[in-house]
C-alpha positions as CSV (number, residue, x, y, z in Angstrom):
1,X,205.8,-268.5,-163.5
2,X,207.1,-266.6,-166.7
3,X,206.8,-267.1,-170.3
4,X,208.8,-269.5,-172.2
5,X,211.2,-267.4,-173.9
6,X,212.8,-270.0,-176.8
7,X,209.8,-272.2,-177.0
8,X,208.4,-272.4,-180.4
9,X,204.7,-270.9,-180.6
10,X,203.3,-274.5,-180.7
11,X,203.7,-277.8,-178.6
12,X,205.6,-280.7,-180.3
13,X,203.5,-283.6,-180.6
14,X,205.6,-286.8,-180.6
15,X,204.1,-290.1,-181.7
16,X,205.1,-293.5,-179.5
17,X,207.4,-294.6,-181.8
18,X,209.4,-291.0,-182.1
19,X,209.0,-291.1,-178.0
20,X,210.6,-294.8,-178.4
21,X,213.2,-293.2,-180.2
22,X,213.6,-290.3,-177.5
23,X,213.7,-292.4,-174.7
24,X,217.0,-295.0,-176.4
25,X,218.9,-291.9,-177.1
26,X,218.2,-290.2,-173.6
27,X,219.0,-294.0,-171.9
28,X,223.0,-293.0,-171.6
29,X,222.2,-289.3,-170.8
30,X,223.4,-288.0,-167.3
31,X,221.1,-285.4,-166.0
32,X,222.4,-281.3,-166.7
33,X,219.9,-279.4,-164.3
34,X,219.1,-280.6,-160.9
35,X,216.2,-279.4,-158.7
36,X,215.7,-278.0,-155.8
37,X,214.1,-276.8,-152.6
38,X,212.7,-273.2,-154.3
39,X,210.7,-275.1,-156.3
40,X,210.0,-273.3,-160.1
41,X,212.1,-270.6,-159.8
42,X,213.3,-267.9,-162.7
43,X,217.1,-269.8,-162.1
44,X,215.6,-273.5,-163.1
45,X,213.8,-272.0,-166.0
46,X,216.6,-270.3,-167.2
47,X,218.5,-273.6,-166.7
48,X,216.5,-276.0,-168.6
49,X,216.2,-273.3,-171.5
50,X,219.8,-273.0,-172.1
51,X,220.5,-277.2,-171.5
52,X,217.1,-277.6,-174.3
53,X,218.7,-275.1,-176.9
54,X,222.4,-276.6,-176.4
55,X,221.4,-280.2,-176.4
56,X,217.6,-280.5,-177.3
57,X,217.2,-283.7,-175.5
58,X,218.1,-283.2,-171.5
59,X,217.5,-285.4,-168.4
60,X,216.2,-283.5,-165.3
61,X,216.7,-284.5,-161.7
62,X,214.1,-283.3,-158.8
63,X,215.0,-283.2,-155.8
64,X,213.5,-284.6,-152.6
65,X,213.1,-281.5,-151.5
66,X,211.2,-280.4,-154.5
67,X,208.2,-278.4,-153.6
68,X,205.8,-280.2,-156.0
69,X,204.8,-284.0,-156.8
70,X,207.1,-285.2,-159.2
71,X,204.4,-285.9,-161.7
72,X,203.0,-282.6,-161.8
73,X,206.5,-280.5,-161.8
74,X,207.5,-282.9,-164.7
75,X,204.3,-281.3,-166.4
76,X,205.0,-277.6,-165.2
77,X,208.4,-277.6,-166.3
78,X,208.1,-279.1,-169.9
79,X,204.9,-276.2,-170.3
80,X,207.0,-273.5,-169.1
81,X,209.6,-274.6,-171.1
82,X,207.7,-275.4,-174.3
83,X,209.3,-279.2,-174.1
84,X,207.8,-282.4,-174.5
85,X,208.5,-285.0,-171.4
86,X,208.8,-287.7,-173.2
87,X,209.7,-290.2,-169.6
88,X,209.6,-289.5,-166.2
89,X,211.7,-292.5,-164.2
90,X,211.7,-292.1,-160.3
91,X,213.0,-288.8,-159.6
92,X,214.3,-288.1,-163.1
93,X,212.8,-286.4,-165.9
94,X,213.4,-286.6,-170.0
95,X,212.9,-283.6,-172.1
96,X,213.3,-283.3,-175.3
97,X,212.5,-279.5,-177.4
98,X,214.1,-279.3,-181.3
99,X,216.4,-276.4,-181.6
100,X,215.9,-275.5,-185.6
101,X,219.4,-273.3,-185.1
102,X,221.3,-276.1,-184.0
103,X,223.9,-277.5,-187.2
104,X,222.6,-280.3,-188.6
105,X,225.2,-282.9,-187.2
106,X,224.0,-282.0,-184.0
107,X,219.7,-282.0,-184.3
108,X,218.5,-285.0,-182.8
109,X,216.5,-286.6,-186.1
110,X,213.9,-289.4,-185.4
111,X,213.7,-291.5,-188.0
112,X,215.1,-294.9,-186.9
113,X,218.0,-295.3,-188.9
114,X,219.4,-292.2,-187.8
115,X,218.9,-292.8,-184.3
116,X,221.5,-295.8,-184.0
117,X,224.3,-293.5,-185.2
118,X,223.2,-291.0,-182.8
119,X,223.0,-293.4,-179.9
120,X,225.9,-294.4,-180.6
121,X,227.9,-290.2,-180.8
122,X,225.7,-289.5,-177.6
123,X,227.2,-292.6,-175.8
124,X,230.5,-291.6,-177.0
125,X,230.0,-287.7,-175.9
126,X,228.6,-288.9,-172.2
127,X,231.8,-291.4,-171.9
128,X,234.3,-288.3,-173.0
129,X,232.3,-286.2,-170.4
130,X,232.9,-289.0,-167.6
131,X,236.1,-289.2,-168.0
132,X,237.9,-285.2,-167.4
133,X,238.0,-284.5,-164.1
């Protein structure tokens, strides 16, 4: 496995009520990286780096032919990404990483008050995505 390339020098720590937060804004999300046979590969990495600097908050789907228990690959991939998995459902991970360059309007903030309105452009960003063909 290689070394995160983005990830900031130290681990998020997120307390239940900012993973609360996480977990309502990532409800609507569709995943942006899928899984697959080859396991941790240079090409996933890659993947979830760019989908964690564009978006900060991403859902990941494993595959069944994923090479690793879901539990542990959920682990792997947020430490070789420098994420924090905030919920692992089934088959399908939540990671969230704060992207510092990212304009303001876009960073995910997690105070509560700010989350509603941010529920609210995510849910109105996934419906726009849904609907070109």
């Amino acid at each position: 496995m290689s070394e995160p390339t983005d990830a900031a020098d130290e681990p998020v720590e997120l307390t239940s009520r900012e993973k609360k937060i996480l977990r309502s804004l990532g409800h609507h999300l569709e995943p942006v990286v899928y899984t697959g046979k080859e396991g941790m590969s240079s090409a996933l990495l890659g993947s979830v780096q760019a989908a964690l600097k564009a978006h900060e908050l991403i859902k990941v789907k494993i595959g069944q032919n994923y090479p690793v228990e879901r539990n542990q690959a959920g682990q792997e991939l947020a430490e070789a990404t420098g994420a924090v998995l905030v919920q692992l459902i089934g088959r399908t991970l939540l990671l969230y990483r704060p992207n510092p360059d990212l304009p303001e309007a876009l960073r995910i903030s997690l105070t509560s008050g700010a989350s509603i309105r941010q529920t609210e452009q995510i849910t109105r960003k996934a419906a726009a995505r849904t609907r070109k063909p």
